[in-house]
N, C-alpha and C positions, 0 to 999 in steps of 0.2 A: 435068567433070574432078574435081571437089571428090568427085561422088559414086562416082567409081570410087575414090579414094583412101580414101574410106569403107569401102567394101564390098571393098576387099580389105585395109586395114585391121580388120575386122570377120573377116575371111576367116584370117588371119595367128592372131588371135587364137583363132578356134575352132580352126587345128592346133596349136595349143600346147597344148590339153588333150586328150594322148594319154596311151594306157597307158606309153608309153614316156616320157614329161613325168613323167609320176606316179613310176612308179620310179626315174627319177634323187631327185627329190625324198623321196621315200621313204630312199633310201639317205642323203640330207645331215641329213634328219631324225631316223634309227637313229643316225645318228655322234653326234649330240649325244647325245641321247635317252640311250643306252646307257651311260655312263658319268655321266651327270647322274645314274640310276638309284644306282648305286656312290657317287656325294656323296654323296647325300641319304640313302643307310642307315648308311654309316659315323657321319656324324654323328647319327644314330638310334641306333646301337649303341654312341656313348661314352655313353648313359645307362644303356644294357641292361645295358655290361660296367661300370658301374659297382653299378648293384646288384644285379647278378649274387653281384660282393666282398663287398658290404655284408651279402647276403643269408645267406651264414654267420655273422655275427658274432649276428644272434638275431631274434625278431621286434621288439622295439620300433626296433630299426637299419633295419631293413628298411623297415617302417611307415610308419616319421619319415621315410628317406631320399625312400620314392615319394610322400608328402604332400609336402612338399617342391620333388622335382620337378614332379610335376603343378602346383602354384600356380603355380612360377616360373615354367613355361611357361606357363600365361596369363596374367599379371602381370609377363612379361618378352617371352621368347622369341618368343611370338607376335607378339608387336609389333614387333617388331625387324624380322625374317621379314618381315612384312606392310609397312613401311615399305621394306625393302632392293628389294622386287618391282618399287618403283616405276621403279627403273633400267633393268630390261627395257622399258621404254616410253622413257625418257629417253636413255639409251645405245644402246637399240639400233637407234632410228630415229636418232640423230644418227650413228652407224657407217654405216647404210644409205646417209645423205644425205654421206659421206666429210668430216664435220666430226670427225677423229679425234682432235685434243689438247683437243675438247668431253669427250668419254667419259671422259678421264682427269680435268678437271675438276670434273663431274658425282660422279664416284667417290669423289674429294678431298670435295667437298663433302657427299654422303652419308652418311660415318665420322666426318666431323665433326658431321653435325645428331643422327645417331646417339646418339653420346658423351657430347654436352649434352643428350638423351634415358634416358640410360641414368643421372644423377645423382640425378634425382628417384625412377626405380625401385629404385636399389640403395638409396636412405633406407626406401623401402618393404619390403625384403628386413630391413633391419637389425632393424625391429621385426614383422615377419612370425610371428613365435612368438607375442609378446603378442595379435595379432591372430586369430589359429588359436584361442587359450585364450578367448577373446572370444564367438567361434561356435560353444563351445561342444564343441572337439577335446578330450580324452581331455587331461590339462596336463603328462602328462611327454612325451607324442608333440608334443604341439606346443611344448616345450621343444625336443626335440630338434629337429624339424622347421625351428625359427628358428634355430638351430646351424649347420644346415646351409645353410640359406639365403645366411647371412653369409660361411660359408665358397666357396659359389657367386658372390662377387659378383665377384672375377677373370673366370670364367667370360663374364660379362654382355658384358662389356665389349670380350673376346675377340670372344665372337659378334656385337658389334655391326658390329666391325671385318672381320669377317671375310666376312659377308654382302654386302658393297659388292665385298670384292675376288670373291668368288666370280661375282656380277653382272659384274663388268668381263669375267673373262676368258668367260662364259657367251656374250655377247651376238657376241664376237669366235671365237666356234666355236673356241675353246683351251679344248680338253676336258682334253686329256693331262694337264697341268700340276697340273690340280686331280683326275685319278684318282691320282697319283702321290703329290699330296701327301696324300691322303688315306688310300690304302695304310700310307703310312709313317705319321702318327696315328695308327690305330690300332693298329699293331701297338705302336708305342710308348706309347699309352694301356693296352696290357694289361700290362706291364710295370709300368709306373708307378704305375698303379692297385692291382697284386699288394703292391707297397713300401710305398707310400702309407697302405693300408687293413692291413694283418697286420704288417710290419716298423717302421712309424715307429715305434705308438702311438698314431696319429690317430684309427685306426678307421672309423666314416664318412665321421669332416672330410676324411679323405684324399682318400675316394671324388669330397667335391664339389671339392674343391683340384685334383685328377688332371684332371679337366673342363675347370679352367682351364688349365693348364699346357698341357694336347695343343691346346686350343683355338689357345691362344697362338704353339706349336707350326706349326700350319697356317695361323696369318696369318703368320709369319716366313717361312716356305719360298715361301708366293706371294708376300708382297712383294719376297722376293730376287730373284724370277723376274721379276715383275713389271719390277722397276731395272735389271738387267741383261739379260735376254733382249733380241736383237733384235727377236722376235714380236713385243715391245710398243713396239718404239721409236716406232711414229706416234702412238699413244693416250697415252703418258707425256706430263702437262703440270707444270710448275712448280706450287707451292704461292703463291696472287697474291689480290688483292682480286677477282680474278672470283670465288673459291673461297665468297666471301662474299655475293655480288650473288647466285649461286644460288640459295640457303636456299629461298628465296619460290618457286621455280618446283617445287622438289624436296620441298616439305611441298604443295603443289597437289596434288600426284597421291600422297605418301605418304602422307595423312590419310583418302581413299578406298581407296588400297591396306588400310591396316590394317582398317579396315573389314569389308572384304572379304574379309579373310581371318580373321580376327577372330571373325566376327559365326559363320562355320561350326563354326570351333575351337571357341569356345564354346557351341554350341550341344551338342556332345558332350559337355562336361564335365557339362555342367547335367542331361541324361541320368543318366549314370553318378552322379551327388550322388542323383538322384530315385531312384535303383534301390536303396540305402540305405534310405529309408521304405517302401519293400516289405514286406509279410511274409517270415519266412527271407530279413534284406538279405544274410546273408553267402553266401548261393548266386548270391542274385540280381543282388550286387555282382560274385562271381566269375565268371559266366557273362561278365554283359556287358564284361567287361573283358577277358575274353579273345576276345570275337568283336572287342570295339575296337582290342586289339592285333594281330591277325589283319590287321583291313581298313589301318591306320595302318603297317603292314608293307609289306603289297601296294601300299599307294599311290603309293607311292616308283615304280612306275613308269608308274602317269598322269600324277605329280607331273612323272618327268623330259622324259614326252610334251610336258606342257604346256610345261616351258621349251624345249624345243625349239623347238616352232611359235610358241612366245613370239618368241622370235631370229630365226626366220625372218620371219615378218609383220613385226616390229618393222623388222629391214634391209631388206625388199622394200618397205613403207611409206615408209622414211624416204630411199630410194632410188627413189621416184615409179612404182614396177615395181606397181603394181594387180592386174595379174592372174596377176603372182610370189606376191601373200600369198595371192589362193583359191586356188592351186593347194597353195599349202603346207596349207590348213586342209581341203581333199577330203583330202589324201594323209594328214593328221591323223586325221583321222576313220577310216579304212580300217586304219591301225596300232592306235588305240583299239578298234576291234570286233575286230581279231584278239586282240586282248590279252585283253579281256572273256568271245570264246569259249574261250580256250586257259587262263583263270587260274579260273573258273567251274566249266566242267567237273573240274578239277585240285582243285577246296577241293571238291568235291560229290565226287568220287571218293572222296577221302579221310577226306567228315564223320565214319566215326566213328571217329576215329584222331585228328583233329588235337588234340583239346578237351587229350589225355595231355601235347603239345609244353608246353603252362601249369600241367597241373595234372592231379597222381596219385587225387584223388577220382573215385568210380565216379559221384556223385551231378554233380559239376561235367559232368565229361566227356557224359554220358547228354544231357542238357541244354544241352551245345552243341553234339550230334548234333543234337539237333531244332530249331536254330536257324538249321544249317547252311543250307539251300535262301534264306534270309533274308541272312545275311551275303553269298550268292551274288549277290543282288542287289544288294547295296549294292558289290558290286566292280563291278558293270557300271554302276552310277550312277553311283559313281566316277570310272568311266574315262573315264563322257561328260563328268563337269562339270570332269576333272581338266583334259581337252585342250582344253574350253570358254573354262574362264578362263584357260589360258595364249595363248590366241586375244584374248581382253579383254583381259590384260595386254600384250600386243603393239601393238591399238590405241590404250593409253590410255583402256579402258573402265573402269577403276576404279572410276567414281561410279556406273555402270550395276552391275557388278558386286557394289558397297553395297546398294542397293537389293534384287535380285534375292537377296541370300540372307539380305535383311531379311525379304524379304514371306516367302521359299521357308520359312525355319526359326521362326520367331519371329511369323509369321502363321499359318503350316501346320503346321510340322512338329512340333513343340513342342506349342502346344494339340493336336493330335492324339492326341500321345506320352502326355501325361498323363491323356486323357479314356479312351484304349484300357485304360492303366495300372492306373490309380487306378478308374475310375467302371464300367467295362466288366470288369475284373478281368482282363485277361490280362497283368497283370504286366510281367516283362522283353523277353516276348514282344509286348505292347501298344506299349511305350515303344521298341522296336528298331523297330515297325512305321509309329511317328509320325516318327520321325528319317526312314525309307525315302521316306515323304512328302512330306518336308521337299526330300529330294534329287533326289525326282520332281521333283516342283516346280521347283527351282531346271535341272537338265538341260535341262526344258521353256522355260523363259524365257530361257537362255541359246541355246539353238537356234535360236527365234524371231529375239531379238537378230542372229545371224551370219548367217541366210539370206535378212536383210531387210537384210543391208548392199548399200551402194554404193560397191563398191572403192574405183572411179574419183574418188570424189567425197572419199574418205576420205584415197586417195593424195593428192591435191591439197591438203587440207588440211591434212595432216604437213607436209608440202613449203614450204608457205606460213607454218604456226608457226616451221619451221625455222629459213628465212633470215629473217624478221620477228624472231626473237628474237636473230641475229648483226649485223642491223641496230641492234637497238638497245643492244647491248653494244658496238659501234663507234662507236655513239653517247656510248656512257656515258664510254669512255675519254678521246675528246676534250671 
């Protein structure tokens, strides 16, 4: 008896992986996916359209403003970003597992560890100039540069806050809410930014001030939405001492998350610094920065692949459904290769054209014609490791995830970058060739990782962190 229940158990589960399973799935995956794409560039494009502004006013505004941003985002943004991801693990398996005023607590607690994160960085932004003149930057760029920093520290704080809300409604497939209010940001950011930077007087300070305001902007419109929408009334929790008893569970997996995310963002920048000690750095700065703006463009949509299949795994996990999340991470993978063939072919049609979109030199452009078939490859590394770690961040792989783009960049990719660079002599072309390594590498180890899971056993273990962890907060209260 036992064994027939088996085996048509066994039986049940292999008709659910049909092409027809796959495409409904496919389709719940594009609904997020697709508009998660539209987040993530808007908020890419308050930096764009800001020194887009800036970018009239002269070069030393220009300079300072993208020194500036670049630090703050690895010295801020990144981290924040890196810390908010851990919700997708937290939220989304407690949504799955229908513990829905957790999520809203979760979320409370977040914005808050954030915030008390975001104090020590913005001390860091204040003296950030002196710091720049320290290393040796050019000292009225990194005057200005610390200028601007100051004046971005609203911003910080924005995005700390803003990140958690985005996580809440991510995890709950309430896409709408966050393309709309994102819509209206920007278009209010261009505006603002036009007054800001030409009309105040501010000039750049406007540019970084404009950042904050729309930022601020867009946490107000979802928290509105957030309080009053019915959509959230089951995840809406009270502000309480649970808010607080979290902290510990929520730096567990956002100190791996950062990491994580961390450890790749940085490994790009350090690139881009080394491309500087090149011979002719100012070509070889310009090249690589435009193939980096290029792939950091296109990302945005493996990035919103990945939250997708992040939300998916996460609620099929935390809802004990096992072979809900492989089905979600096959159907992940089949949207990633379409994406890789279709955006691939698309930057290789166009290599010798695109280099003009950054930049009017014959010499630039030439140059990242020939870089093209290279940058093509890193959108297809891309796409694999974008959809990969949002598969990791689903399960709570975060510390596996650490590791894996320790070894991938920082054992591989990096020494590679520099010996091609520097010792082998092929320059921009050497160092774009050690990062491609870097991200072989890490696509491979994340693959391994997913194909050598055991759903069943992963399900079970979500499931049993879950109620073990409401156990003992029923505990704590009596």
């Amino acid at each position: 008896m036992e064994e027939g229940l088996l085996l048509e158990e066994r039986k049940v589960k292999k008709e659910r992986l049909t092409w027809s399973v796959i495409g409904q799935e496919v389709k719940k995956l594009c609904y997020i996916a697709a508009p998660m794409v539209a987040v993530t560039l808007s908020q890419f494009f308050l930096q764009i359209i800001s020194l887009m502004m800036v970018g009239h006013l002269g070069e030393l505004s220009l300079s300072s403003s993208a020194i500036a941003i670049s630090v703050c985002g690895v010295t801020g943004f990144s981290l924040l970003l890196g810390m908010a991801s851990a919700l997708e693990t937290l939220c989304g398996q407690s949504y799955g597992a229908q513990q829905y005023q957790k999520v809203g607590m979760q979320t409370c607690t977040a914005i808050f560890s954030l915030i008390l994160v975001c104090i020590p960085l913005s001390i860091l932004w204040v003296y950030l100039g002196k710091i720049l003149a320290l290393t040796g930057q050019d000292p009225s760029i990194a005057h200005e540069a610390g200028i601007f920093a100051r004046w971005l520290i609203p911003a910080l704080f924005a995005f700390a806050t803003l990140q958690p809300i985005i996580r809440y409604f991510q995890i709950q497939s309430l896409i709408c809410p966050m393309l709309i209010s994102s819509c209206i940001t920007i278009c209010f950011h261009i505006l603002l930014s036009w007054v800001l930077v030409y009309k105040s007087g501010l000039k750049n300070r406007g540019a970084a001030l404009s950042m904050g305001v729309s930022l601020w902007l867009n946490v107000i419109i979802l928290s509105l939405f957030m309080k009053y929408s019915s959509l959230c009334a089951k995840t809406r929790a009270p502000i309480s001492r649970e808010m607080f008893q979290g902290i510990k569970e929520f730096f567990r997996f956002a100190i791996p998350s950062v990491v994580m995310i961390c450890l790749e963002w940085w490994s790009y920048e350090i690139i881009i610094l080394s491309s500087g000690l090149l011979p002719n750095p100012k070509l070889e700065t310009s090249v690589l920065s435009v193939c980096l703006n290029t792939v950091m463009t296109l990302y945005s949509i493996p990035y919103g692949l990945g939250a997708a299949v992040s939300t998916r795994v996460s609620n099929e996990l935390g809802a004990g459904n096992s072979e809900g999340a492989r089905i979600s991470v096959i159907s992940v993978m089949l949207l990633a290769v379409t994406d890789v063939v279709i955006l691939s072919a698309a930057l290789f049609a166009v290599r010798r054209v695109f280099g003009y979109v950054f930049s009017s030199d014959k010499g630039v452009v030439d140059y990242a014609t020939n870089m093209a078939p290279l940058v093509c490859l890193s959108l297809t590394l891309d796409n694999l490791q974008g959809t990969l770690s949002g598969v990791a961040r689903g399960c709570g792989w975060q510390h596996i995830g650490a590791y894996v783009n320790l070894a991938s960049f920082y054992l591989v990719g990096i020494p590679i970058a520099l010996t091609l660079g520097f010792v082998v002599k092929l320059r921009g072309k050497g160092l774009w060739i050690g990062i491609l390594s870097g991200g072989a590498t890490q696509s491979l180890l994340l693959s391994i990782v997913t194909i050598c899971t055991n759903w069943e056993k992963l399900a079970t273990k979500t499931r049993e962190r879950l109620f073990q962890e409401n156990i003992s907060a029923d505990n704590g209260q009596m």
